[in-house]
MOPAC internal coordinates of N, CA, C and O (Angstrom, degrees):
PM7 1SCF
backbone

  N    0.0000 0     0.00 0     0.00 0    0    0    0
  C    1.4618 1     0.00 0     0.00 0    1    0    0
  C    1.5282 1   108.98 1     0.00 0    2    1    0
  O    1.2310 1   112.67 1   -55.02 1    3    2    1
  N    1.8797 1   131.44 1   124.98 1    3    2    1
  C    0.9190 1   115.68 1   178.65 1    5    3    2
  C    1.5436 1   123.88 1   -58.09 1    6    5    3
  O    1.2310 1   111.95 1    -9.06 1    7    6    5
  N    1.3231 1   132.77 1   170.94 1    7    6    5
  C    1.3981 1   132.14 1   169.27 1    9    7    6
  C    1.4620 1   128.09 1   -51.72 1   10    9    7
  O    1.2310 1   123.02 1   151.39 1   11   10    9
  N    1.6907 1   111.82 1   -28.61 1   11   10    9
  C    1.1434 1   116.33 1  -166.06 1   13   11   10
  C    1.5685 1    98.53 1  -109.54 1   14   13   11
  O    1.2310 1   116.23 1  -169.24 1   15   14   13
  N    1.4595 1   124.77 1    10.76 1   15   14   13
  C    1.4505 1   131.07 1   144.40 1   17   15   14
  C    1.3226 1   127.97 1   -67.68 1   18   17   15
  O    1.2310 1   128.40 1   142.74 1   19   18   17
  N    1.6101 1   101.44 1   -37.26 1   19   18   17
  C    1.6648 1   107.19 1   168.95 1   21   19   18
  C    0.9505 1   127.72 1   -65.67 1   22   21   19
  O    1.2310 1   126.11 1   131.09 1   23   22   21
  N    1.6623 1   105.87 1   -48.91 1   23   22   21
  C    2.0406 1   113.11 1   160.34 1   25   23   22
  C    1.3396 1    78.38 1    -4.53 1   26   25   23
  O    1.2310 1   136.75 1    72.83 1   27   26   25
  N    1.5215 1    85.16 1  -107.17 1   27   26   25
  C    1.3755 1   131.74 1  -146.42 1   29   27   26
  C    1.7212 1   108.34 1   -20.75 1   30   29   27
  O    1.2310 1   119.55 1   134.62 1   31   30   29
  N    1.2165 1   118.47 1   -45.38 1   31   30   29
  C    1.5724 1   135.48 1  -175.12 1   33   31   30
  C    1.1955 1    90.63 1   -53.52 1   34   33   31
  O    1.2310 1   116.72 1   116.01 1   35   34   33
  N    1.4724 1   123.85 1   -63.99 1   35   34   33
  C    1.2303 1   139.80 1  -151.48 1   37   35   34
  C    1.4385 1   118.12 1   -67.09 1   38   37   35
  O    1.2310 1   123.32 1   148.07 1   39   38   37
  N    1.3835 1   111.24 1   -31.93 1   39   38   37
  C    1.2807 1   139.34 1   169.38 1   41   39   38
  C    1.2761 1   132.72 1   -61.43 1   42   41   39
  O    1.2310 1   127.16 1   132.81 1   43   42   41
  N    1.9519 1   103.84 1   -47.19 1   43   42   41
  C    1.3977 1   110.21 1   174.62 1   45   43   42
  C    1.5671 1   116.06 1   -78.28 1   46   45   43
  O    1.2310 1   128.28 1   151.41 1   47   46   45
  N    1.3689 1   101.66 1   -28.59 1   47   46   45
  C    1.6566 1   122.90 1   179.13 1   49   47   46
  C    1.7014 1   101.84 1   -59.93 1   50   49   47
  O    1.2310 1   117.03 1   137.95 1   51   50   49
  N    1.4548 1   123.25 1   -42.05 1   51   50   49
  C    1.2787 1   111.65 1  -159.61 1   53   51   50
  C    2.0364 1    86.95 1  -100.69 1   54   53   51
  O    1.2310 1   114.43 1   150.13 1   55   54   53
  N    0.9930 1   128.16 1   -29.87 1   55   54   53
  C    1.4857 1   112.11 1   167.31 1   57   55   54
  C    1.3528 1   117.34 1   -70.66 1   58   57   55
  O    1.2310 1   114.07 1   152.51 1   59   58   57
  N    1.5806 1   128.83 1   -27.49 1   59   58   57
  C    1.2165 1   116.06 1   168.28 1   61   59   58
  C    1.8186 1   118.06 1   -73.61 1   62   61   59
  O    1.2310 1   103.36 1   177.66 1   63   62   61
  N    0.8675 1   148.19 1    -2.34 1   63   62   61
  C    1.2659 1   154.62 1   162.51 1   65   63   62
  C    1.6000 1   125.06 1   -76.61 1   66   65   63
  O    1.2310 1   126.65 1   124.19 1   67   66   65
  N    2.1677 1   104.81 1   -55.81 1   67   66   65
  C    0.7432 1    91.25 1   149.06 1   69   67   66
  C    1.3360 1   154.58 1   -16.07 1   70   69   67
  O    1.2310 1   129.42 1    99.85 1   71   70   69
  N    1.8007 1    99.45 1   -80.15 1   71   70   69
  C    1.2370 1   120.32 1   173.70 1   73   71   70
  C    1.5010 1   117.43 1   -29.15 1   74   73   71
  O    1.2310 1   131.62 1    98.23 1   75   74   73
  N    1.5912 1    95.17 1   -81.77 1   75   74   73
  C    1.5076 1    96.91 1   177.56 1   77   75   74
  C    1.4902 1   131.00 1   -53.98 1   78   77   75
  O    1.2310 1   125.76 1  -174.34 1   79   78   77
  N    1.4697 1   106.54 1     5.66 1   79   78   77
  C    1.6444 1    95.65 1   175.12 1   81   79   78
  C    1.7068 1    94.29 1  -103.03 1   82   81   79
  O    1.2310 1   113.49 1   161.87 1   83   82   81
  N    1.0461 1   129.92 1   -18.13 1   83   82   81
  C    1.4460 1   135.19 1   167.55 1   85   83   82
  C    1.4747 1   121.54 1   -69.71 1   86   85   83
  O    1.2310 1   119.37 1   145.55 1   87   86   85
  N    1.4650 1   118.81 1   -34.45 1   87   86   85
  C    1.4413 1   122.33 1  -176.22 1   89   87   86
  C    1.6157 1    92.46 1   -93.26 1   90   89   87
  O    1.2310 1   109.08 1   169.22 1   91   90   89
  N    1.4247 1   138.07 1   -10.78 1   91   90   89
  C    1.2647 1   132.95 1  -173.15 1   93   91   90
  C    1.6262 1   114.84 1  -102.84 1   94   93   91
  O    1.2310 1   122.73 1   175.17 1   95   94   93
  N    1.4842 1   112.38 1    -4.83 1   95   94   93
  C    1.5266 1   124.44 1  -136.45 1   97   95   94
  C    1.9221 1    87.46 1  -126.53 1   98   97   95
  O    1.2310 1   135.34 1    99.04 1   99   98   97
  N    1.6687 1    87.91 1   -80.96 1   99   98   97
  C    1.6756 1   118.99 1  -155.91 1  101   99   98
  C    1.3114 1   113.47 1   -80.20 1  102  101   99
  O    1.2310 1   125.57 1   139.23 1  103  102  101
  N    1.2256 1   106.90 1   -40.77 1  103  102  101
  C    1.5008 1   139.11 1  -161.97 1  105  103  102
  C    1.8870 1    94.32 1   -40.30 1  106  105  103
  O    1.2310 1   103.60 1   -80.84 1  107  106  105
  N    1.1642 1   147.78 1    99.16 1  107  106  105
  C    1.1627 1   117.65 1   152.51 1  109  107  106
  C    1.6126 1   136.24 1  -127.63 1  110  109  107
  O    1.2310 1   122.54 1  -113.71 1  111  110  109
  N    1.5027 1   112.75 1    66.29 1  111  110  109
  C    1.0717 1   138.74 1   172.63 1  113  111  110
  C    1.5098 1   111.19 1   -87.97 1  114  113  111
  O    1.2310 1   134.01 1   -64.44 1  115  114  113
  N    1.6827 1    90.52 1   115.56 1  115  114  113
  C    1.7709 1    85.80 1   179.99 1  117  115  114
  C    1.5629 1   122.98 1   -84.53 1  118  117  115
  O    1.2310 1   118.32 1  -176.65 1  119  118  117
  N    1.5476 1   120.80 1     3.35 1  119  118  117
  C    1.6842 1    95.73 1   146.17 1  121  119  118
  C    1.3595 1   125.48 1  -102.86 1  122  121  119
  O    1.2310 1   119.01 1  -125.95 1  123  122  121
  N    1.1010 1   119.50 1    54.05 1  123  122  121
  C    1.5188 1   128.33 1   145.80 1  125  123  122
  C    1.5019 1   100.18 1  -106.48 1  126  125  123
  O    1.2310 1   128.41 1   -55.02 1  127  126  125
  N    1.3018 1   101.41 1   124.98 1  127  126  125
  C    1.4225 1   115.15 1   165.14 1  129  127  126
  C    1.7129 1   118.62 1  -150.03 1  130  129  127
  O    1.2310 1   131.15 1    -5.13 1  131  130  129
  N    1.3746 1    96.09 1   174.87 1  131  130  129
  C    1.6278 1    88.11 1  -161.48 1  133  131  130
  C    1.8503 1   124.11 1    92.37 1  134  133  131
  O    1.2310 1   120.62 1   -13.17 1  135  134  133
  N    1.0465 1   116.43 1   166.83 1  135  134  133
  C    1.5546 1   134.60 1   141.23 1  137  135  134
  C    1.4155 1   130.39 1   -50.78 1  138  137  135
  O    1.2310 1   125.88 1   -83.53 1  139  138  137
  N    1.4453 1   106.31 1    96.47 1  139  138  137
  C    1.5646 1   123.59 1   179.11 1  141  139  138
  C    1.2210 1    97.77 1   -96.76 1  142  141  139
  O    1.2310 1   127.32 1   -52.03 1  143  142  141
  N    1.2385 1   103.51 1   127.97 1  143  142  141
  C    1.6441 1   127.21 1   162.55 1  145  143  142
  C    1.1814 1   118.62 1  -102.32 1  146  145  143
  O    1.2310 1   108.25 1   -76.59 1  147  146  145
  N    1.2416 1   139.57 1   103.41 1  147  146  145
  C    1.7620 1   132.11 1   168.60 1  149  147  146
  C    2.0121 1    94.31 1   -72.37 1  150  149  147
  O    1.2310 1   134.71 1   -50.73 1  151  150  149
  N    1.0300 1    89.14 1   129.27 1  151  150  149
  C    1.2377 1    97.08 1  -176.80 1  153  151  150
  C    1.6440 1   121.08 1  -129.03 1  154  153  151
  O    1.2310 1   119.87 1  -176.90 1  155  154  153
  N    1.4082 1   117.85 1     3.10 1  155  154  153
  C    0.9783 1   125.14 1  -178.88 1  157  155  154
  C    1.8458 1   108.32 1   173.95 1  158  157  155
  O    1.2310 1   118.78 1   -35.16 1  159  158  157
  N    1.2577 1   119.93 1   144.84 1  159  158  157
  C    1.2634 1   110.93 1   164.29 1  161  159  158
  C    1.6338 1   114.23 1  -162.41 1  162  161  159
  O    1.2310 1   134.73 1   -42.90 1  163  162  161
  N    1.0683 1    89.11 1   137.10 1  163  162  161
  C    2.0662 1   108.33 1  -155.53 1  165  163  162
  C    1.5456 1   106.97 1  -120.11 1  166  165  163
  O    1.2310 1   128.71 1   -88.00 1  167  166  165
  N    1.1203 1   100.82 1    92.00 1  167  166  165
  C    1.9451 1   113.51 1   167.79 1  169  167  166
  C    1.0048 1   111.94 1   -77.75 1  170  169  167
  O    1.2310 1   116.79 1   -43.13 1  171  170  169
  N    1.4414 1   123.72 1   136.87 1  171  170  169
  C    1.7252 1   152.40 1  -170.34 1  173  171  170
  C    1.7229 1    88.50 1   -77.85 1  174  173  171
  O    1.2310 1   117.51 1   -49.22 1  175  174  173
  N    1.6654 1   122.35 1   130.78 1  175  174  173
  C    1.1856 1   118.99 1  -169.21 1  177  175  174
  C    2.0348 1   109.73 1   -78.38 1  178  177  175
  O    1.2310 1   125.10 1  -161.12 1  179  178  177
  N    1.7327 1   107.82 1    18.88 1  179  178  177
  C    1.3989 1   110.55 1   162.07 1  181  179  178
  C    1.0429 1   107.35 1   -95.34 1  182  181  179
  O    1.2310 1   115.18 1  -159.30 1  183  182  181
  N    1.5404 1   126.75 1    20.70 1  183  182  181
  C    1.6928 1   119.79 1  -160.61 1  185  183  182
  C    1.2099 1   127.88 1    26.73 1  186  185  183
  O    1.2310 1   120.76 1  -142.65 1  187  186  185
  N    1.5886 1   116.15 1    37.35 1  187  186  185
  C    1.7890 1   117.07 1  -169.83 1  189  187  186
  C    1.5566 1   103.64 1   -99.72 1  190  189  187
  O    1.2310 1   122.84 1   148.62 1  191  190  189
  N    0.9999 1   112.16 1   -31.38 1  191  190  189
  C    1.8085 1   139.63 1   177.05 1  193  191  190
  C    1.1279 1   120.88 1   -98.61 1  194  193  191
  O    1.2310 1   120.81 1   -42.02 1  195  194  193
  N    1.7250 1   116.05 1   137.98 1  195  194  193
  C    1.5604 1    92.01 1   145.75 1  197  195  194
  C    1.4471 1    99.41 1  -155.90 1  198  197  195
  O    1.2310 1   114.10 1   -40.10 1  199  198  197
  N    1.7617 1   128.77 1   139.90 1  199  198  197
  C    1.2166 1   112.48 1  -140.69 1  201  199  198
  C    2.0557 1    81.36 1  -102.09 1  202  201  199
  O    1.2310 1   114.89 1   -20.72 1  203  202  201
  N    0.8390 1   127.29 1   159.28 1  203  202  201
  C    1.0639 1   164.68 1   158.29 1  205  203  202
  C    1.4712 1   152.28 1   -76.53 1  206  205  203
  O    1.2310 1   117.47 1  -116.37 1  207  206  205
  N    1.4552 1   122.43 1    63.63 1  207  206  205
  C    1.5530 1   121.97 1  -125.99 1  209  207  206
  C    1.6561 1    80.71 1  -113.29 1  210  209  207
  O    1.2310 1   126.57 1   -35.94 1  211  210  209
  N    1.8177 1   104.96 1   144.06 1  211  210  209
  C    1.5778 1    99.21 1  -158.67 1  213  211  210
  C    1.4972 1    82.53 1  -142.16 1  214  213  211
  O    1.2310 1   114.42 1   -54.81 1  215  214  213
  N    1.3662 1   128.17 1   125.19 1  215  214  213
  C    1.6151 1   117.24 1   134.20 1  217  215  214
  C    1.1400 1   136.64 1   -94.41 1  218  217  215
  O    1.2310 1   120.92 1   -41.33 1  219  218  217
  N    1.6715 1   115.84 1   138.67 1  219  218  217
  C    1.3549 1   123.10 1  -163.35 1  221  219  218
  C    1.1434 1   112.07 1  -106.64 1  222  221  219
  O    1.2310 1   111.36 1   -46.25 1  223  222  221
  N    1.3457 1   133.88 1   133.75 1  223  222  221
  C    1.2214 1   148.29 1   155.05 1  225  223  222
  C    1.2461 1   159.35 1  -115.12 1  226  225  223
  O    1.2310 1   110.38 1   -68.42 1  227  226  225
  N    1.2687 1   135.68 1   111.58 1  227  226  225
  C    1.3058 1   131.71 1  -151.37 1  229  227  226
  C    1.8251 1   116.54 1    68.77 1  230  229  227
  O    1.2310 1   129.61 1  -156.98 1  231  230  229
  N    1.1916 1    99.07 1    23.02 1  231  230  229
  C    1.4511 1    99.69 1   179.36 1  233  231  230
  C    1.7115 1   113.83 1   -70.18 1  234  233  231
  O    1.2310 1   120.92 1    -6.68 1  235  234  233
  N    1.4427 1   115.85 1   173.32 1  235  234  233
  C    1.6373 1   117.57 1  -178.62 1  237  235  234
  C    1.3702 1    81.56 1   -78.44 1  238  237  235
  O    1.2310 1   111.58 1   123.28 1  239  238  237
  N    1.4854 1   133.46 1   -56.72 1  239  238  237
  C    1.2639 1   123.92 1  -152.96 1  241  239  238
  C    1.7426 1   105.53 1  -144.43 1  242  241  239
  O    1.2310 1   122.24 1   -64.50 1  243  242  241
  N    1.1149 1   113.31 1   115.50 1  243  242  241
  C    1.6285 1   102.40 1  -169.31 1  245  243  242
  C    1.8961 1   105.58 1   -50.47 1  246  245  243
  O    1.2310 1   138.69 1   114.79 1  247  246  245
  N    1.7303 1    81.38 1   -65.21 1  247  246  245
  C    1.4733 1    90.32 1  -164.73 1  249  247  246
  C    1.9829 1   114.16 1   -33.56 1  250  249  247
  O    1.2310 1   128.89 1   137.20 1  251  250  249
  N    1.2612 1   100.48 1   -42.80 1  251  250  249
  C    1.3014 1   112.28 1  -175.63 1  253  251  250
  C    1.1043 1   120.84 1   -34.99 1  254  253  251
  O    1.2310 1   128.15 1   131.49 1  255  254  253
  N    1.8334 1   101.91 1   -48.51 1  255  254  253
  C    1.3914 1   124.03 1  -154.91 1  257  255  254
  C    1.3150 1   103.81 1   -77.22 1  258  257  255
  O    1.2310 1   125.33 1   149.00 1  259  258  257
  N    1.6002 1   107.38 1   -31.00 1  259  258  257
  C    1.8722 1   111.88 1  -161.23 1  261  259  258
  C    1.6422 1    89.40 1   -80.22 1  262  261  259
  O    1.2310 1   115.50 1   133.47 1  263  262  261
  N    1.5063 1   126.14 1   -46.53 1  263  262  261
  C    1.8565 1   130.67 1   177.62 1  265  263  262
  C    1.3390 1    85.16 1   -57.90 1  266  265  263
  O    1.2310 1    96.27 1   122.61 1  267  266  265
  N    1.6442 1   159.47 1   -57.39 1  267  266  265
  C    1.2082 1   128.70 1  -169.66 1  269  267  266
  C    1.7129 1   130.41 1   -63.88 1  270  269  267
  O    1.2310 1   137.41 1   157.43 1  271  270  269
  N    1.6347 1    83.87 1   -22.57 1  271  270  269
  C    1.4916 1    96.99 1   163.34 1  273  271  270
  C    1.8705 1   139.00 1   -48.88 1  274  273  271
  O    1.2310 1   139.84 1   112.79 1  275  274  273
  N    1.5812 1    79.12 1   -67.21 1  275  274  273
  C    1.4817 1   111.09 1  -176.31 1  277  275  274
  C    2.1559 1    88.73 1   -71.95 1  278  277  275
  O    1.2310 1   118.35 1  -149.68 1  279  278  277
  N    0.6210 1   120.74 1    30.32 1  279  278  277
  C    1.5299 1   106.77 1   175.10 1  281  279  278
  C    1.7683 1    94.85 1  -148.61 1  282  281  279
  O    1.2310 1   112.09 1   174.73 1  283  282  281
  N    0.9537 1   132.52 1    -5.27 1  283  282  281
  C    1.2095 1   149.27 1   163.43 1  285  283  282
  C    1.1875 1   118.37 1   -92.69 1  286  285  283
  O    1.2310 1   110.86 1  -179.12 1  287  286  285
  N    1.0932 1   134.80 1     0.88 1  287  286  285
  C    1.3006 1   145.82 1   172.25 1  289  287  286
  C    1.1304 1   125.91 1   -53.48 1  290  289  287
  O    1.2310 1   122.83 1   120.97 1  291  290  289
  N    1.3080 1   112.18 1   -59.03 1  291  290  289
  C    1.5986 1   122.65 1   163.86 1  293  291  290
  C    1.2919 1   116.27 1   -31.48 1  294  293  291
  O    1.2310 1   122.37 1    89.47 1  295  294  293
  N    1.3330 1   113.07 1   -90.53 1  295  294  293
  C    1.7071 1   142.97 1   154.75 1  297  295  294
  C    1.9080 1    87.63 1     1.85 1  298  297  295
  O    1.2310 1   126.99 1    96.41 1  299  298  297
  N    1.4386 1   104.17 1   -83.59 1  299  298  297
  C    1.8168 1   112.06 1  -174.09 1  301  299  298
  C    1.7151 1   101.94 1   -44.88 1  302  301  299
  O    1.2310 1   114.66 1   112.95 1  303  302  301
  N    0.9238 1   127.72 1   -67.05 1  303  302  301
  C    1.6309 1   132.32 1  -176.94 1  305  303  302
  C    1.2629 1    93.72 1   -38.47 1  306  305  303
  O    1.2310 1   119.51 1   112.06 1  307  306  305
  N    1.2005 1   118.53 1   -67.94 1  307  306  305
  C    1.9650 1   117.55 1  -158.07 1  309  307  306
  C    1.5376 1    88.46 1   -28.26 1  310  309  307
  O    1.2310 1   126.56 1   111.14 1  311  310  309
  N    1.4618 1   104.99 1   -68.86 1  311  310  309
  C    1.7214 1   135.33 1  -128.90 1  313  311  310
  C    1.7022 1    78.93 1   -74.51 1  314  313  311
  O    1.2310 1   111.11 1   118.78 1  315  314  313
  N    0.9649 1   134.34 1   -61.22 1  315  314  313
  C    1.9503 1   131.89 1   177.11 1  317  315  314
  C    1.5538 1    98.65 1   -35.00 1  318  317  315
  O    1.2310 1   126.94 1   111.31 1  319  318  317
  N    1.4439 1   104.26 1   -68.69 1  319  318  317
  C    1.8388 1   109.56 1   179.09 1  321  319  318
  C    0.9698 1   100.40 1   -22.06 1  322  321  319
  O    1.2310 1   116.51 1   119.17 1  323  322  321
  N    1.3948 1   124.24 1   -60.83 1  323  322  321
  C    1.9428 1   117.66 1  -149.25 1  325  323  322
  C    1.6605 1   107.89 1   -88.43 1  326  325  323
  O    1.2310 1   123.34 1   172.41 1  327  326  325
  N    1.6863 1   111.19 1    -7.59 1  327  326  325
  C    1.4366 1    96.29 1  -166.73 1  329  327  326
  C    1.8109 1   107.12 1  -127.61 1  330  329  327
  O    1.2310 1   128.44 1   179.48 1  331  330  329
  N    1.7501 1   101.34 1    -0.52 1  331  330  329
  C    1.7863 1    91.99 1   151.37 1  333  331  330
  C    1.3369 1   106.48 1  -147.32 1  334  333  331
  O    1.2310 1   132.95 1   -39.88 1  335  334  333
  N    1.3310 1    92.59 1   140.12 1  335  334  333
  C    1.4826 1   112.29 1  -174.07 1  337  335  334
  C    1.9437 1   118.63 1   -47.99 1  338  337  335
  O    1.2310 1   112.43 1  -109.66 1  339  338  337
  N    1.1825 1   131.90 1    70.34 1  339  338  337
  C    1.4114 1   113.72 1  -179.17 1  341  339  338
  C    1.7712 1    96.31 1  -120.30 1  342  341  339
  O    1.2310 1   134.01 1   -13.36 1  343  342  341
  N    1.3899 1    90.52 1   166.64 1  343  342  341
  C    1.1553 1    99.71 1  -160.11 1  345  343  342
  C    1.8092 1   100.22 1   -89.92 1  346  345  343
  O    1.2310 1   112.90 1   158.58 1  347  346  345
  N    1.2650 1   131.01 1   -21.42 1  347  346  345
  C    1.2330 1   138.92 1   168.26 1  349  347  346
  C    1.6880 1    96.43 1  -128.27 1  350  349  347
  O    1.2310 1   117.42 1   -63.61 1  351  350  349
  N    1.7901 1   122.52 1   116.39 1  351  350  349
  C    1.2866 1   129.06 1   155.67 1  353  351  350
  C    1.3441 1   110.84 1   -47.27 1  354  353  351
  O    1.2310 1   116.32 1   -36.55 1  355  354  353
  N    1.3258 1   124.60 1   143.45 1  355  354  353
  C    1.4766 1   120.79 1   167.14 1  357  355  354
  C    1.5915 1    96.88 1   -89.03 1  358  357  355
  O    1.2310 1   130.39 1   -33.87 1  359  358  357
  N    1.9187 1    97.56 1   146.13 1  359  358  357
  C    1.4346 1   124.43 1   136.78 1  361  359  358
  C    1.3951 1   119.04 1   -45.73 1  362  361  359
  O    1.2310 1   122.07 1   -62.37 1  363  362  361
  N    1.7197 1   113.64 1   117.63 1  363  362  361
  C    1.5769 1   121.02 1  -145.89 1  365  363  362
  C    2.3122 1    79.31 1   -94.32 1  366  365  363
  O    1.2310 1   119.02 1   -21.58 1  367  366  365
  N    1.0368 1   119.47 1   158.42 1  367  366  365
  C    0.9469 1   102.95 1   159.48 1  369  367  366
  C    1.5393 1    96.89 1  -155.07 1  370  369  367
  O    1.2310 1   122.28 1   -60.10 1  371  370  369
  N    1.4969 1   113.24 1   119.90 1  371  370  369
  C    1.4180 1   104.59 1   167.74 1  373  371  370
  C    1.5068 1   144.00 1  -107.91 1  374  373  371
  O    1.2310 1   126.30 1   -17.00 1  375  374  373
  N    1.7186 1   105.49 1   163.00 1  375  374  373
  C    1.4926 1   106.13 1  -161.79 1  377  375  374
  C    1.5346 1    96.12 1  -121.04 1  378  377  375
  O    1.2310 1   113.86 1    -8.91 1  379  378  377
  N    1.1888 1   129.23 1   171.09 1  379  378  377
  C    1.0641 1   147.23 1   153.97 1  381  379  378
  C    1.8739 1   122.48 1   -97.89 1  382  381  379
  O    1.2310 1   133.01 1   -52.83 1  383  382  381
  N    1.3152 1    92.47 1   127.17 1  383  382  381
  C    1.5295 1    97.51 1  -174.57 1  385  383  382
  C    1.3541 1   119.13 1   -84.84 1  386  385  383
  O    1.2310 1    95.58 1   -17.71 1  387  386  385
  N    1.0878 1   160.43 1   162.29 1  387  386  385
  C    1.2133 1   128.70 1  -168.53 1  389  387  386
  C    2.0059 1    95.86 1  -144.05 1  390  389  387
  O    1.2310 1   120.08 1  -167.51 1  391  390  389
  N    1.4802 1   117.45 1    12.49 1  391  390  389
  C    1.5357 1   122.84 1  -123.43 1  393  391  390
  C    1.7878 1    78.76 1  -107.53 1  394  393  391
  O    1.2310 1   119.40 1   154.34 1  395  394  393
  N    1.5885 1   118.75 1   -25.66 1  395  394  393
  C    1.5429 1   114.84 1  -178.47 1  397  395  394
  C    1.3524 1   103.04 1   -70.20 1  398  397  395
  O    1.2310 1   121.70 1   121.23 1  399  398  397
  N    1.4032 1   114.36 1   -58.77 1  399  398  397
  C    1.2627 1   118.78 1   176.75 1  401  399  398
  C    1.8271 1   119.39 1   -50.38 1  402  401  399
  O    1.2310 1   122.99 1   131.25 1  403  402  401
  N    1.1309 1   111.88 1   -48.75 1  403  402  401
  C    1.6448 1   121.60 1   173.71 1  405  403  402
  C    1.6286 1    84.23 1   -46.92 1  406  405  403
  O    1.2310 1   117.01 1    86.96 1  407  406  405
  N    1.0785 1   123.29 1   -93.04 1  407  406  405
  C    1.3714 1   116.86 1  -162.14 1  409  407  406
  C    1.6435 1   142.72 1   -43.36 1  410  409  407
  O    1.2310 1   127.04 1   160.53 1  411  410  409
  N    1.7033 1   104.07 1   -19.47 1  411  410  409
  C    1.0288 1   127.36 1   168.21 1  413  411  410
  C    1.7127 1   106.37 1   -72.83 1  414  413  411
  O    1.2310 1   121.98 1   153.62 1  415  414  413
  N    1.3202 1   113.81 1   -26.38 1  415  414  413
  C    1.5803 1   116.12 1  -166.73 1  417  415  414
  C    1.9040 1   107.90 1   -91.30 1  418  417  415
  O    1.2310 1   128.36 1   151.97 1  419  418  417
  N    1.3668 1   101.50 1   -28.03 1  419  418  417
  C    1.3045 1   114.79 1   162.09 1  421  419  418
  C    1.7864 1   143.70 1   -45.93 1  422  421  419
  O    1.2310 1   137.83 1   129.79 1  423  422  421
  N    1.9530 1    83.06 1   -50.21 1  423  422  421
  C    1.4303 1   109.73 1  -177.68 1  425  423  422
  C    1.3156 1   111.66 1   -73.93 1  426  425  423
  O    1.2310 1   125.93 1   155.37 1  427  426  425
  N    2.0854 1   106.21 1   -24.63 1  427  426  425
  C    1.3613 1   102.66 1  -178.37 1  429  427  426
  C    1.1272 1   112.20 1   -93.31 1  430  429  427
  O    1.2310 1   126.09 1  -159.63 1  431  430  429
  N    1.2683 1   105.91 1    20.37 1  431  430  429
  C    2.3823 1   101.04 1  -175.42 1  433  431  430
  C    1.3721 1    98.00 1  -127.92 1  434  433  431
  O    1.2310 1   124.60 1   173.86 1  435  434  433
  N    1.3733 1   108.77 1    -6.14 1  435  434  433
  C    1.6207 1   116.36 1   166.06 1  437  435  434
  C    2.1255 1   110.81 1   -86.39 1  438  437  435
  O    1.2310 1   126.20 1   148.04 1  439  438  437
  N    0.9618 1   105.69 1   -31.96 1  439  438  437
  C    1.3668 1   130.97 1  -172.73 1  441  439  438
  C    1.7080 1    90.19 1   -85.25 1  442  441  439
  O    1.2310 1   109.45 1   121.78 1  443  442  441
  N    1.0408 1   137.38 1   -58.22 1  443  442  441
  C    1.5935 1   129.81 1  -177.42 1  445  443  442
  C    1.5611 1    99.79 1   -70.49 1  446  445  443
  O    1.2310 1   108.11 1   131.73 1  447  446  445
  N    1.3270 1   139.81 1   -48.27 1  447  446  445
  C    1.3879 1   129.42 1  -163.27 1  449  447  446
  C    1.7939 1    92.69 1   -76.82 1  450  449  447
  O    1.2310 1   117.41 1   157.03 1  451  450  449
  N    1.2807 1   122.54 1   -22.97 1  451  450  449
  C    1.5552 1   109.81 1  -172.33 1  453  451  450
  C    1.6439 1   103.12 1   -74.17 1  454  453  451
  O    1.2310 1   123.01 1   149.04 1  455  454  453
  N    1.5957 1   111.83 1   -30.96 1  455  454  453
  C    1.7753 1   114.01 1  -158.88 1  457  455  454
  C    1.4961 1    85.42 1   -85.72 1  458  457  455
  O    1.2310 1   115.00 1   162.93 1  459  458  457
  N    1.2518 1   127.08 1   -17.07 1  459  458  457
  C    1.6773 1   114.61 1   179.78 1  461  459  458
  C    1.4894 1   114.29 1   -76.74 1  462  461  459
  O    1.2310 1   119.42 1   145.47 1  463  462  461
  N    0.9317 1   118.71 1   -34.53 1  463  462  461
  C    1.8167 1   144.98 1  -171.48 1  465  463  462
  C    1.3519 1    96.63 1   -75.87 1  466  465  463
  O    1.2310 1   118.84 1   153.98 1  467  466  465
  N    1.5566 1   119.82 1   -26.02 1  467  466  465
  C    1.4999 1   110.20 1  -176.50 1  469  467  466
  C    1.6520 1   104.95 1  -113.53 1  470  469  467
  O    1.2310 1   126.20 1  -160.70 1  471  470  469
  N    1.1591 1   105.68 1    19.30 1  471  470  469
  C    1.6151 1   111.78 1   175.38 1  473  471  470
  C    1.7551 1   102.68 1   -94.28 1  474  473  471
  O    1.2310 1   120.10 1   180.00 1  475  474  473

């Protein structure tokens, strides 16, 4: 793997943690609710960006939670600013993951075609 692949590894790994100890911790916007998952996070190789892939759970309102997100952004950037060293913070931009849930919806249509097969 070249060197400037690891950055990058190294980078999304230590902003995705971050994050989630900030949106789990600091975070205190009351429409985010629920179970935030940082579940992935992918910096633009100008380090100006970095998109932000989140699953939500048990929220009052997903959508809400991801618009409390994306408006919280700032607030999250500051708090990244102060706790890894880059020389330009990335623009936080967030996504919703949808890949826990996909899989949860899977296991249960795999789980109904198995209890039919055993009828």
């Amino acid at each position: 793997m070249p060197k400037n692949n690891m950055r990058f590894e190294r980078i999304n790994e230590e902003l995705k943690k971050e994050i989630s100890h900030i949106i789990s911790y600091e975070l205190k916007n009351p429409s985010v609710t629920g179970l935030i998952s940082v579940t992935k996070a992918k910096i633009t190789p100008d380090l100006k960006y970095a998109k932000i892939y989140v699953s939500i759970l048990n929220a009052k309102n997903d959508e809400e939670t991801l618009e409390g997100l994306k408006k919280s952004s700032g607030f999250i950037r500051s708090q990244i600013a102060k706790r890894i060293n880059l020389r330009i913070t990335p623009e936080l931009v967030f996504e919703r993951d949808d890949s826990i849930e996909y899989g949860a919806r899977i296991d249960s249509i795999l789980r109904e075609i198995k209890d039919k097969g055993e009828k």
